[in-house]
Structure formats: C-alpha cells, structure tokens
One Martini backbone bead per residue (centre of mass of N, CA, C, O) as a GRO file, in nm:
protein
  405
    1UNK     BB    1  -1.770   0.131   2.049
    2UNK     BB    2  -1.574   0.009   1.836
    3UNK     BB    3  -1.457  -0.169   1.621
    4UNK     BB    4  -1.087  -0.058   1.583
    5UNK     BB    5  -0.845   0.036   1.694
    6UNK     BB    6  -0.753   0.020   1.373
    7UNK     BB    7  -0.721   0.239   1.090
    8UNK     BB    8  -0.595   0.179   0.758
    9UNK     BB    9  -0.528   0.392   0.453
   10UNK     BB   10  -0.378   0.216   0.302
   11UNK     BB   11  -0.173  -0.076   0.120
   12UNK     BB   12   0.137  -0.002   0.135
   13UNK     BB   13   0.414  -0.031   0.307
   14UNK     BB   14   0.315   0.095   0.518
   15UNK     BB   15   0.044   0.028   0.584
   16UNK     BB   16   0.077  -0.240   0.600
   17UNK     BB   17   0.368  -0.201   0.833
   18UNK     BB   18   0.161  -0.104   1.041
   19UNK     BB   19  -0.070  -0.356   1.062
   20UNK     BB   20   0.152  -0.549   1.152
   21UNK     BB   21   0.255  -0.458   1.369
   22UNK     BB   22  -0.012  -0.402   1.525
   23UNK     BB   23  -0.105  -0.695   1.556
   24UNK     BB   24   0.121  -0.819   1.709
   25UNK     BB   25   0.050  -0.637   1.944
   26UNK     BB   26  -0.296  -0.697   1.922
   27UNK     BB   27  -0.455  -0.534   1.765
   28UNK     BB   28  -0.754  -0.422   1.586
   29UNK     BB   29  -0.725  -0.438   1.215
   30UNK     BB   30  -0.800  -0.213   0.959
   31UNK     BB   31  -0.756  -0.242   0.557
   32UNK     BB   32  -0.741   0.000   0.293
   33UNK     BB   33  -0.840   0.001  -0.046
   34UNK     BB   34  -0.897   0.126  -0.338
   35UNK     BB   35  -0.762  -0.093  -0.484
   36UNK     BB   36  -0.723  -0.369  -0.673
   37UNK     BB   37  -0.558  -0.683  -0.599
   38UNK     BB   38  -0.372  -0.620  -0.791
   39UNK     BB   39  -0.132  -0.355  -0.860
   40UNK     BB   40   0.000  -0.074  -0.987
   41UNK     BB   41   0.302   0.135  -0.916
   42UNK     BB   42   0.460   0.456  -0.926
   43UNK     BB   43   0.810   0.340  -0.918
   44UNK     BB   44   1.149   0.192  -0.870
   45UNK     BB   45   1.138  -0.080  -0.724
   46UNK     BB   46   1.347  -0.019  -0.472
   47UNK     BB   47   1.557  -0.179  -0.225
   48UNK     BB   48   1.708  -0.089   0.025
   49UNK     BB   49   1.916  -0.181   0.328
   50UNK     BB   50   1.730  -0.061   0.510
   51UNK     BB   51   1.462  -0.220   0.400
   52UNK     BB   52   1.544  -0.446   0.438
   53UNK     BB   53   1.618  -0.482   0.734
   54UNK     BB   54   1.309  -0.422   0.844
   55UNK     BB   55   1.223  -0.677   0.697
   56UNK     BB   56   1.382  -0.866   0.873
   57UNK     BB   57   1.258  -0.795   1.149
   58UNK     BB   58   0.975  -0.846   1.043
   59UNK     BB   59   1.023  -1.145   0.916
   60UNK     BB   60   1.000  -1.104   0.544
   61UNK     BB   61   1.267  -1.176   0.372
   62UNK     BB   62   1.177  -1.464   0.273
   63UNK     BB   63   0.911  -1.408   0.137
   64UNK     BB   64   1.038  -1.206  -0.078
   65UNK     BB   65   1.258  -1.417  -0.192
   66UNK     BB   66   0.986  -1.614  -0.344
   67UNK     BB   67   0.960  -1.347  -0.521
   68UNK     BB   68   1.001  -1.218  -0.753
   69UNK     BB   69   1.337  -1.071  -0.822
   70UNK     BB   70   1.626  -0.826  -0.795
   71UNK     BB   71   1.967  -0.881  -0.712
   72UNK     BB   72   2.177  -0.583  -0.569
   73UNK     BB   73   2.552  -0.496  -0.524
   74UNK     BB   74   2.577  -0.277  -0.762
   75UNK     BB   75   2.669   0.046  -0.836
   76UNK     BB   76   2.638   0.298  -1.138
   77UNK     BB   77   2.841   0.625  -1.194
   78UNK     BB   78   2.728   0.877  -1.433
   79UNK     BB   79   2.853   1.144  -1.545
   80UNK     BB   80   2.837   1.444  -1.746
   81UNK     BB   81   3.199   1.387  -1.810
   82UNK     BB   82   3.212   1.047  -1.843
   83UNK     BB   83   3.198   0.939  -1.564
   84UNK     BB   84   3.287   0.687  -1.366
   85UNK     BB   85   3.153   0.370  -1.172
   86UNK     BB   86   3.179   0.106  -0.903
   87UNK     BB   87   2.976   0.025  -0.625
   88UNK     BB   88   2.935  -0.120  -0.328
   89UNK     BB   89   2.663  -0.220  -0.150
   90UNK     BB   90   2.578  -0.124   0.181
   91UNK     BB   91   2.534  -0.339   0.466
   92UNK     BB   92   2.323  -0.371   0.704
   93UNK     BB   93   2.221  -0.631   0.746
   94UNK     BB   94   2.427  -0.938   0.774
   95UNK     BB   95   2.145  -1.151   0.815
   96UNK     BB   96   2.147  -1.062   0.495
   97UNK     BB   97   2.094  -1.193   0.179
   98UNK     BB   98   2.083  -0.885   0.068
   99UNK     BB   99   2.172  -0.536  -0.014
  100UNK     BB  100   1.950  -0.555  -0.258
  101UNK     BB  101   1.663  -0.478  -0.439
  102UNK     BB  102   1.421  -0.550  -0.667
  103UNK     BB  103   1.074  -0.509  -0.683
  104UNK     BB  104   0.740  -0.496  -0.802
  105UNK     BB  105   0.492  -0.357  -0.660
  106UNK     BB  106   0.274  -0.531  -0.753
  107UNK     BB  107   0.424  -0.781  -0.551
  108UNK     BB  108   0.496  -0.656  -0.266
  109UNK     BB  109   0.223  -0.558  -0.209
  110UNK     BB  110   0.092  -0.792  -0.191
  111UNK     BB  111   0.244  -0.949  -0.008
  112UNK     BB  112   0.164  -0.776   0.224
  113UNK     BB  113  -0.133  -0.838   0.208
  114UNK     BB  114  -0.090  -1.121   0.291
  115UNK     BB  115   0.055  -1.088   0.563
  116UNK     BB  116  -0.179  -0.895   0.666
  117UNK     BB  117  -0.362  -1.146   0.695
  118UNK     BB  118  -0.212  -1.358   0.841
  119UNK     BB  119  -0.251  -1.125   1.082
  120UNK     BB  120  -0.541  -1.052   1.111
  121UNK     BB  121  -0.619  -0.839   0.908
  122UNK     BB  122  -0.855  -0.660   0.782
  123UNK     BB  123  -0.925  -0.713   0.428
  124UNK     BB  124  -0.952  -0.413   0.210
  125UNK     BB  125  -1.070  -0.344  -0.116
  126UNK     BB  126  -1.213  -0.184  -0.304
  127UNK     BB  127  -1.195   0.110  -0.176
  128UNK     BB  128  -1.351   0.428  -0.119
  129UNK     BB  129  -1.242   0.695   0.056
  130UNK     BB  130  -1.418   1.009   0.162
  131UNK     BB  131  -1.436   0.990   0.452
  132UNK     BB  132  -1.391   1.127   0.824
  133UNK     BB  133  -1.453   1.088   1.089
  134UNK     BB  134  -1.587   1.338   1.319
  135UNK     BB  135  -1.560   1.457   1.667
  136UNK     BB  136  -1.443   1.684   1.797
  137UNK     BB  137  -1.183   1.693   1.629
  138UNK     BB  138  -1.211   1.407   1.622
  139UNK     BB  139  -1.093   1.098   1.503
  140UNK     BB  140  -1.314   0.770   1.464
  141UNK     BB  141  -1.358   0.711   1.124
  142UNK     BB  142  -1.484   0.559   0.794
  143UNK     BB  143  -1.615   0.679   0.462
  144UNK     BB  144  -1.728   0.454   0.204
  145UNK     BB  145  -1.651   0.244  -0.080
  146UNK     BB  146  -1.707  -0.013  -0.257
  147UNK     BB  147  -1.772  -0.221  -0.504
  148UNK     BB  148  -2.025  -0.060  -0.676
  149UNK     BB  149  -2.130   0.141  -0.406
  150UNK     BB  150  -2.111   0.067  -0.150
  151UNK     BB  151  -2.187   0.155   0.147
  152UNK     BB  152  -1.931   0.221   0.449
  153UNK     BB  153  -1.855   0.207   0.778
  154UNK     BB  154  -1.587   0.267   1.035
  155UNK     BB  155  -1.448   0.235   1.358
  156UNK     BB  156  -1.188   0.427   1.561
  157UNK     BB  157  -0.926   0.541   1.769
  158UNK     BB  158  -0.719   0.531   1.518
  159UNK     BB  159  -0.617   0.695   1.218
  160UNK     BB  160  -0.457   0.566   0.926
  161UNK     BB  161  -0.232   0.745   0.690
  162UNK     BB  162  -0.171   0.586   0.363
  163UNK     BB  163  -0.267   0.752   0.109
  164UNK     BB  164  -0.019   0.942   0.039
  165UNK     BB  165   0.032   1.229  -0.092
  166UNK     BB  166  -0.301   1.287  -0.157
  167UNK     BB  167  -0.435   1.278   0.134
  168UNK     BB  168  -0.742   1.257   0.242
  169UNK     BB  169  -0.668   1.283   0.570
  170UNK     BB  170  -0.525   1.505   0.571
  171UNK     BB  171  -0.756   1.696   0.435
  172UNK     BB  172  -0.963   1.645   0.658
  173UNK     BB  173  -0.773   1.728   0.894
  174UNK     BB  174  -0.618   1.991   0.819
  175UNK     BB  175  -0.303   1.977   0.686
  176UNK     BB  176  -0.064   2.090   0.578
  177UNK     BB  177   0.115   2.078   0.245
  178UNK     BB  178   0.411   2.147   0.136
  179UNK     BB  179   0.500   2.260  -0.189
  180UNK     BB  180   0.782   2.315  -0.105
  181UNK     BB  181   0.792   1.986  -0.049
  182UNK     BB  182   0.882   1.870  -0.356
  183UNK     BB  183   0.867   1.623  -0.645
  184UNK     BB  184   0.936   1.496  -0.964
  185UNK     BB  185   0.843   1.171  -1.100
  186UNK     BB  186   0.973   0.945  -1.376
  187UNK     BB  187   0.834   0.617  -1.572
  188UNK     BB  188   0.965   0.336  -1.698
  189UNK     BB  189   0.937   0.067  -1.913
  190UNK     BB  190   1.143  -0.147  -2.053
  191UNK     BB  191   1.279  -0.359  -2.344
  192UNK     BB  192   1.622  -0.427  -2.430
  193UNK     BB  193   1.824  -0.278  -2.258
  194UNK     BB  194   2.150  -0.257  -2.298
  195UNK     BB  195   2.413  -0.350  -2.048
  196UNK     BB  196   2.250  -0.495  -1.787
  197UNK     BB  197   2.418  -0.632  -1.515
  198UNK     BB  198   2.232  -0.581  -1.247
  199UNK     BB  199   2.273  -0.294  -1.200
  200UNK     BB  200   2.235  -0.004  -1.032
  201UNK     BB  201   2.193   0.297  -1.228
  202UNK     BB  202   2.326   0.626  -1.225
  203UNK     BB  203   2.239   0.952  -1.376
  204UNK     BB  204   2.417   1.292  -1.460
  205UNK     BB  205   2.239   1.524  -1.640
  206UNK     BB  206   2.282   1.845  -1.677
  207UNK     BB  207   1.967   1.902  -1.693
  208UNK     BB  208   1.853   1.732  -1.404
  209UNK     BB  209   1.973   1.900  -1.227
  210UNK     BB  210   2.003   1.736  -0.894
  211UNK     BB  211   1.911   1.516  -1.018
  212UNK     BB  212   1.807   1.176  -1.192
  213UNK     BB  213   1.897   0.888  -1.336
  214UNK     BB  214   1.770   0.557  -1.386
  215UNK     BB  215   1.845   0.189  -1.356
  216UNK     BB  216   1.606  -0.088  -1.289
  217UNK     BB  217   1.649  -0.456  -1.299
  218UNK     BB  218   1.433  -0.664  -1.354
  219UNK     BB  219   1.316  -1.022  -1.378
  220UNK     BB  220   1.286  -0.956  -1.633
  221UNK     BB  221   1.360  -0.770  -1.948
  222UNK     BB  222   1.286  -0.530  -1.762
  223UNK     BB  223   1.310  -0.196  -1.752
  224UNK     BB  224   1.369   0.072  -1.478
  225UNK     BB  225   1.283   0.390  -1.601
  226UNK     BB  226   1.394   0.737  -1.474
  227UNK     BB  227   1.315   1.008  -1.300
  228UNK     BB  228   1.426   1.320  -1.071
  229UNK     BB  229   1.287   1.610  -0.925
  230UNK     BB  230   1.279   1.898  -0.831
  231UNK     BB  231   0.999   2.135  -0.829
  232UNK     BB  232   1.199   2.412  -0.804
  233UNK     BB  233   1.308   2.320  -1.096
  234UNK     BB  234   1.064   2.287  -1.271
  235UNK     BB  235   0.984   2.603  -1.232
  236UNK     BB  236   1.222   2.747  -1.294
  237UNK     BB  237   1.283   2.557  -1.597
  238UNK     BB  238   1.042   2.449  -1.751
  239UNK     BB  239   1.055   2.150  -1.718
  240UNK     BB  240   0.991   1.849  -1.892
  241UNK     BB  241   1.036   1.499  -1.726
  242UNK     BB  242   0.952   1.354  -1.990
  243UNK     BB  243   1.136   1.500  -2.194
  244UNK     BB  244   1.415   1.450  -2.086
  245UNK     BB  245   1.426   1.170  -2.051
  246UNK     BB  246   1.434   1.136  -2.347
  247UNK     BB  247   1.685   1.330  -2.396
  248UNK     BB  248   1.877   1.115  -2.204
  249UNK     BB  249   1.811   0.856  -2.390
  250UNK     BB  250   1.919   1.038  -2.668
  251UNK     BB  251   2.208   1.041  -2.578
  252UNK     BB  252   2.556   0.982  -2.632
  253UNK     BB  253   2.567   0.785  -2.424
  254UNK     BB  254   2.247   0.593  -2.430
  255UNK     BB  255   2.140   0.563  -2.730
  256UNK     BB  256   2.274   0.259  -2.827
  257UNK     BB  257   2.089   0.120  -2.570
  258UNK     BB  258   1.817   0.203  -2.730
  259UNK     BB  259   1.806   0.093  -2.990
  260UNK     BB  260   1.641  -0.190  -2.883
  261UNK     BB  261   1.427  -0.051  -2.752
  262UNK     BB  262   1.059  -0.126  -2.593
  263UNK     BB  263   0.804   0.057  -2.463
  264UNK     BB  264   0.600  -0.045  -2.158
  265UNK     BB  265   0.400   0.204  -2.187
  266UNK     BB  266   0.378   0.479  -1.979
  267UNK     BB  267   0.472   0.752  -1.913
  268UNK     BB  268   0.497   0.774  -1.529
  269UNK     BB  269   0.375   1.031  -1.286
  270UNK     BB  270   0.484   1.186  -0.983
  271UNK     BB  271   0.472   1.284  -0.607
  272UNK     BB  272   0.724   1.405  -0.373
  273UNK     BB  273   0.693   1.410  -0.045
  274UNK     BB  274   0.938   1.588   0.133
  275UNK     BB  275   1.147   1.577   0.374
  276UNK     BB  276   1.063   1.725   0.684
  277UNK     BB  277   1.040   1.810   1.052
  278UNK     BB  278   0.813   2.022   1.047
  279UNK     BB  279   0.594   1.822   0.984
  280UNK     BB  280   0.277   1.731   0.991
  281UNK     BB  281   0.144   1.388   1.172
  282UNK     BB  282  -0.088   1.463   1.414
  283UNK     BB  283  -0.344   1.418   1.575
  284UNK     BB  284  -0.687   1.354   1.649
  285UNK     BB  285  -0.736   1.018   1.581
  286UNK     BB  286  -0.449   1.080   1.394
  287UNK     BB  287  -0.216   0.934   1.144
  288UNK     BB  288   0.107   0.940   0.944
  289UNK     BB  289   0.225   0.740   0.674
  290UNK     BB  290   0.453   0.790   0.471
  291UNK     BB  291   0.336   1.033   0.200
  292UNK     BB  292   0.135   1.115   0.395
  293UNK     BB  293   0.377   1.282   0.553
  294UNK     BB  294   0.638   1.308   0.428
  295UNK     BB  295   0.951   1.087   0.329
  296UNK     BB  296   1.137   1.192   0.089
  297UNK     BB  297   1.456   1.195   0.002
  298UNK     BB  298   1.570   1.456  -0.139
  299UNK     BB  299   1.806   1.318  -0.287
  300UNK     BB  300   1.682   0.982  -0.342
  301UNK     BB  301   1.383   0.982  -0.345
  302UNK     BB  302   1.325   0.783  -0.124
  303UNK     BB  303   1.018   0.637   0.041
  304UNK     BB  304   1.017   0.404   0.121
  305UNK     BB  305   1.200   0.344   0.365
  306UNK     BB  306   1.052   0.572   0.562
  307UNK     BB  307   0.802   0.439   0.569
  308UNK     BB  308   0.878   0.161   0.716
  309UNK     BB  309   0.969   0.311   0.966
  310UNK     BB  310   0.720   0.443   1.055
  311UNK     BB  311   0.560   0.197   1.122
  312UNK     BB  312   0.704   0.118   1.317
  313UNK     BB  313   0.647   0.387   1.520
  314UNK     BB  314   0.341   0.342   1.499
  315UNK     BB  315   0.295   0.053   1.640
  316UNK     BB  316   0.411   0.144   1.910
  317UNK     BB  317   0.245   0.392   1.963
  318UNK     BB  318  -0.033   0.226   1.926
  319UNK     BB  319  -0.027   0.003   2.149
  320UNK     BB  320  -0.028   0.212   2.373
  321UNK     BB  321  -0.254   0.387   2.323
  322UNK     BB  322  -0.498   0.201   2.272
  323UNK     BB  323  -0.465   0.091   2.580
  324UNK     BB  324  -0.588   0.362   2.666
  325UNK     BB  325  -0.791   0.627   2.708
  326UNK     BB  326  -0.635   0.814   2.472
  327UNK     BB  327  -0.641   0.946   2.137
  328UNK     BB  328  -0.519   1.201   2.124
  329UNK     BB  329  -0.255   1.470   1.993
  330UNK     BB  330  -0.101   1.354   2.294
  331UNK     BB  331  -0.154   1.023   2.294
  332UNK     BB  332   0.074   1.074   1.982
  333UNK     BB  333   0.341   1.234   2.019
  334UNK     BB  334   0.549   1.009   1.992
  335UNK     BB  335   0.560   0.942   1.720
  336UNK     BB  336   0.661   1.252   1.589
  337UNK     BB  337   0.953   1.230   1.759
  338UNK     BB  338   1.083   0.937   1.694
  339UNK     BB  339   1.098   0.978   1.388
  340UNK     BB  340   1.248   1.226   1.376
  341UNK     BB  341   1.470   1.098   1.562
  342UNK     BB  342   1.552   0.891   1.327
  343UNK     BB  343   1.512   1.066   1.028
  344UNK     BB  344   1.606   1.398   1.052
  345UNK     BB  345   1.902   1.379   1.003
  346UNK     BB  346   1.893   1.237   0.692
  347UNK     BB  347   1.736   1.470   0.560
  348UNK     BB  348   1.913   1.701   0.607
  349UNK     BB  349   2.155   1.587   0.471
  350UNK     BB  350   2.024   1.545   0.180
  351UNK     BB  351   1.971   1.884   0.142
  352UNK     BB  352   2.270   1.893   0.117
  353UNK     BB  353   2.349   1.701  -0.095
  354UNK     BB  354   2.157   1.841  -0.319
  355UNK     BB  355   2.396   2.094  -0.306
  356UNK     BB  356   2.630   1.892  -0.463
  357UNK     BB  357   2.492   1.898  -0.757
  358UNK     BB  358   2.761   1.928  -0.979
  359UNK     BB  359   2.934   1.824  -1.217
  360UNK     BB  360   3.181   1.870  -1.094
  361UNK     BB  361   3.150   1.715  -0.817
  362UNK     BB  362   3.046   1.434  -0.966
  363UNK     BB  363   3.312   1.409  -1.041
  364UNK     BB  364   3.508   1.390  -0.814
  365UNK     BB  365   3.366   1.180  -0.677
  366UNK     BB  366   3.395   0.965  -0.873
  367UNK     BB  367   3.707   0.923  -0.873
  368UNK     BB  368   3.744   0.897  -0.618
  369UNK     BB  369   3.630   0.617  -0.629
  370UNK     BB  370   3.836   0.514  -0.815
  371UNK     BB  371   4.101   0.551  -0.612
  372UNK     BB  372   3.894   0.452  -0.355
  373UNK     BB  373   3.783   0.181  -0.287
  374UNK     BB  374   3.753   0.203   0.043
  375UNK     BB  375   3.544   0.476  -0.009
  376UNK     BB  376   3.323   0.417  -0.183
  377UNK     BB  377   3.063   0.323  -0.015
  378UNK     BB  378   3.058   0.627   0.091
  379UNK     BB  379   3.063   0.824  -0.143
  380UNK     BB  380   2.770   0.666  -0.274
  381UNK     BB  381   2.611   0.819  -0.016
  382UNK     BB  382   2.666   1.115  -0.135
  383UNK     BB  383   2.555   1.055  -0.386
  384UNK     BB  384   2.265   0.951  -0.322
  385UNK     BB  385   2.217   1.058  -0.008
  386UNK     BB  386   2.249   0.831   0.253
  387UNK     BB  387   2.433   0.938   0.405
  388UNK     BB  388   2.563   1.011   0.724
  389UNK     BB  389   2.613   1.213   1.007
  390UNK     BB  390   2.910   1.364   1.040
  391UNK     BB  391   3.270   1.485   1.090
  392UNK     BB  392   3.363   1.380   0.828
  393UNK     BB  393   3.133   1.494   0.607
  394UNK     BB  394   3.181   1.788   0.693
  395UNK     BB  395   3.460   1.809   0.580
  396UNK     BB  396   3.455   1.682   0.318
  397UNK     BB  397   3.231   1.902   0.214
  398UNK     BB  398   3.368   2.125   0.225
  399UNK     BB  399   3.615   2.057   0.015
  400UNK     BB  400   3.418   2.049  -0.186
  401UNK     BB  401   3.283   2.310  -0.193
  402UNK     BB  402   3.521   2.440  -0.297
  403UNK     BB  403   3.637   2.255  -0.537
  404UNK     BB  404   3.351   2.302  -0.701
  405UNK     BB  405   3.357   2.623  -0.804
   0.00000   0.00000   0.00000
C-alpha cells in the first residue's frame, strides 16, 4: 500500500495548487520542495488576470490579497520608434477585484505552501529529491534528502513533477528535453527608478525583438526590471541578456530614469521551457505540471497562469484517478488531452504573434491603439501575446503582416 495517493515535487504555484485541487478532492498529498521557505525565485513577480480568475475560483484571492502586493490596472507600451501607449488590462473574471497584481514570489510561494498546509497537504521543505523510484518502468514514489542529510523515501499512486525547467522528474523517467522550445529571461530588482506610476511598462528595444523588457512595480520602492528573449535568438545573434539589459537601460530612451536608480542584488537569469502542445508530459505513475511540463507561453513569456491551469486540470485527472485500479501513462491520459485543449490553441497563437514583432508592426499596433481607445484592450493582447485565436485576428494579423513588410 503506498504512504499517498499523490506526491508533488516542487513547491511553486503548479506544485502547491496541484497539491490544494487534489487534497480537496479527498486524496492524501505530501508536497516537497527543496528548498527552506520562504525562498526567492526568479521570476517577474506579475500575476495576469487569467491567473487572477483562477486563484480566484479556488477561493484564493481574498487572501492573496491580505499580503503585500501591487494592483495593476494597465500597461504602457513603449515601442523602438519611441511611440507608446496606455492601455486598461482587461479583466477576466469581473467578480475579481484586481485586473492585475504584481506579488513578489518569495510571499506567493509562502502564502500558496501555507494554504496547501491549510487543506492537509503534508508539507515538507528544506527536502532534495534524488531519485524517483521506479519498478517496471512505472513511477511510484521518491527518495532524497531532508536538511542535515538525513536520507528519506516515500511511495505514491502517482508522482507529480513540478520542480522547474530542469525537472529531476522529467529527466528521471527519460523524457524528451526540447531545447529547441525554450527562451531566456533575466531580472533585477531596482530601488527609485523614476516615473513609476503603477503601471506595468513592456519596452521593445530592436536590439532585443522579438523579445521585450519589463518593469514591473512591487509594493516596496523596488521595481522589478527584466528581459526575455528566445533562446533561438540568443543563439542566433551571440546576444549576452545581462549586458542588453544593461543596454537597454542605459539607452537615451530610459537612461534620465535610471539617474538615481539603485540595483538590488545580482541580475539573475532563467531558463523558460516554452509551451508547444508536442511536449509529453506524462508517463506511467507520473505527470509534469508548470515549467517542468514546458507551458511558458512563447509571445508574453508568462508561465504563471498556465502553470495554475496544468494544477486544476492535474487536480481533477488525479482525482478520478487515483479513485481507480490503475494508475499507469493510460490512466493518466486525459491529463495531457485536456490541458492541450485548454491552452494548446492560446500558445500557438502566441508562437504567431512572437512572428510580428517587427519595430515597423510594434509601432503601427501603437498608434493603432492610441487612434482606436476602443480596440486598445485588444490590440494590447496581440502586443503582449495573450490575444485569444479567433477570424477578426486572423484577418487583422493578416493585415499587419503585409503593411508591416
């Protein structure tokens, strides 16, 4: 008999709301992370209002709320020919009483890993998973270290990997890598970086197209300030995303901002395992969940909100699941089917629109939206990625694509 119907390996938004769908659902979740929390994690720290809608229909929004953070009501897009924009970030969920948030993962994390203590998650920290354990090619429990040393081992119906970009899981039970779906992101937090008024800022520097830079303002005097760029590009162009960054702030556009700005700490870089519904992410008494699935959506570089989407539809295959006799790569099936239909058409729509940024298209969608207020909300999800596939964006991308030439 095992010790838990499910283990979760790794402790960010995947992990803990993986662990709290399955515990409510009845299922017996220990939850490990290797890390002594609270813990810093590199991240741009914002919360999109899909992400929003989410936490909030599992009733979490309220005490998200309750801990430091920054709401956000609208973006200001900074194009290459120095045109810009404002536009309001359009809410998901209207029984949501933020369009946006900014929240510093150290306090996320926290807060999500003491809900998921809240719903009987058994939670253990300060833990280095080694090995999965495995017995004819089926996952059924993990062995590793707790702080000090101490070795530990624990069995489970199913294993669930949510520990990064470079899952231990993944990588134990011999899953495809691709490398060719990946970016590069890097961050910093600054301290009185000028003209802040709350608004999340996306700048495109031609230097760094298709990608973009950040600032993202937290609830401290700090902004967090960063770059993404895809990997095939970085490769491509010998690009150092450190030194563009640099760059990028010291250029006559944002240079006068960074006058009295302080940096705080190291600028850290990451790995982001871009989403493609290609991508397994399930096998025999194990699924992958958030980065270590690879749902980094190509365009907007967010893997929050789809990290939380993998959670609830892991939550709900756990479930029936673990319910059953069977917990092999058959009776986890609808995992990934369901997930791919939920969110494989947002990320190829994104890998389109990663195609039109050109500075030539980024200004024109610019103006667009400052000439057509009501289309703005719109326009700025073709800007940021997160526009939804439909035949007007078909057309208009059509549009774009030509006069953009």
């Amino acid at each position: 008999m095992s010790d838990y119907d499910v283990i979760v390996v790794g402790a960010g938004p995947a992990g803990t709301c993986t662990a709290i769908h399955a515990a409510r659902q009845g299922l017996h979740v220990l939850l490990l992370d290797q890390k002594k929390f609270p813990r810093e994690k590199t991240c741009g720290d914002a919360l999109s209002s899909l992400a929003i809608a989410e936490l909030n229909s599992l009733g979490l929004l309220p005490r998200l709320l309750e801990i430091p953070h920054t709401p956000v009501q609208k973006i200001t897009y900074h194009g290459a020919d120095t045109s810009s924009v404002t536009v309001p970030i359009l809410k998901i969920d209207d029984t949501a009483s933020e369009a946006g948030i900014i929240c510093r993962r150290i306090l996320l994390d926290a807060l999500l890993m003491e809900i998921a203590a809240e719903e009987e998650v058994e939670v253990v920290d300060w833990c280095r998973i080694t090995e999965v354990l495995v017995k004819g090619g089926q996952a059924y429990g993990v062995k590793g270290e707790r702080g000090g040393g101490r070795g530990v081992s624990w069995t489970a119906k199913v294993v669930v990997g949510a520990d990064g970009s470079d899952s231990l899981v993944a990588r134990q039970m011999n899953m495809p890598r691709y490398p060719e779906y990946r970016a590069l992101a890097v961050r910093g937090y600054f301290r009185q970086v000028l003209g802040i008024r709350g608004n999340i800022e996306v700048h495109f520097p031609e230097e760094v197209l298709p990608g973009y830079v950040w600032f993202h303002p937290t609830e401290t005097s700090q902004t967090n300030v960063g770059l993404t760029i895809p990997m095939d590009v970085v490769k491509d162009t010998n690009i150092k995303p450190k030194q563009a960054l640099k760059r990028a702030l010291a250029s006559p556009e944002l240079k006068e901002r960074f006058a009295f700005a302080e940096q705080m700490g190291e600028i850290e870089a990451g790995v982001l395992p871009v989403g493609n519904p290609i991508r397994e992410i399930h096998g025999n008494g194990f699924i992958l969940v958030g980065d270590a699935a690879g749902l980094v959506n190509p365009c907007s570089s967010d893997g929050t909100t789809n990290a939380i989407i993998s959670a609830r539809i892991a939550g709900e295959v756990l479930a029936k699941t673990c319910k059953g006799e069977s917990w092999d790569e058959a009776a986890l099936r609808e995992y990934p089917y369901y997930l791919w239909k939920e969110i494989g058409p947002s990320l190829e729509m994104g890998g389109r629109l990663l195609g039109l940024r050109t500075p030539k298209a980024i200004g024109s969608l610019i103006r667009s939206a400052s000439r057509r207020p009501h289309n703005a909300g719109w326009i700025s999800g073709v800007l940021l990625g997160s526009a939804l596939p439909s035949t007007d964006l078909d057309d208009f991308l059509s549009y774009i694509n030509f006069f953009s030439k």
